[in-house]
C-alpha positions, 0 to 999 in steps of 0.5 A: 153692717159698719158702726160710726165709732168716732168723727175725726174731721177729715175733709173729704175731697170728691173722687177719692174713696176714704177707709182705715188700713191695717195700721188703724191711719185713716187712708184714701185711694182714687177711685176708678170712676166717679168724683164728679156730679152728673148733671140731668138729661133733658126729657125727651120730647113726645110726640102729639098723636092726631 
């Protein structure tokens, strides 16, 4: 489980994932997928049984 040690105000940016590297500088990389928000599918409409 991870453990929040201190806020250092990076502004995160959608897409990217952010970490610490080996060196302890925090770095982000592009992510392979994702970034954007989804919007919701329409439900589909039932059908009326007579």
């Amino acid at each position: 489980m991870a453990e929040k040690v201190q806020k250092v105000g990076v502004k995160k940016e959608a897409g990217y994932l952010y970490f610490v590297d080996k060196q302890g500088d925090i770095s982000r990389a592009k992510m392979a997928r994702g970034g954007k928000k989804k919007k919701k599918k329409k439900a589909a409409k039932k059908k009326k049984k007579r």
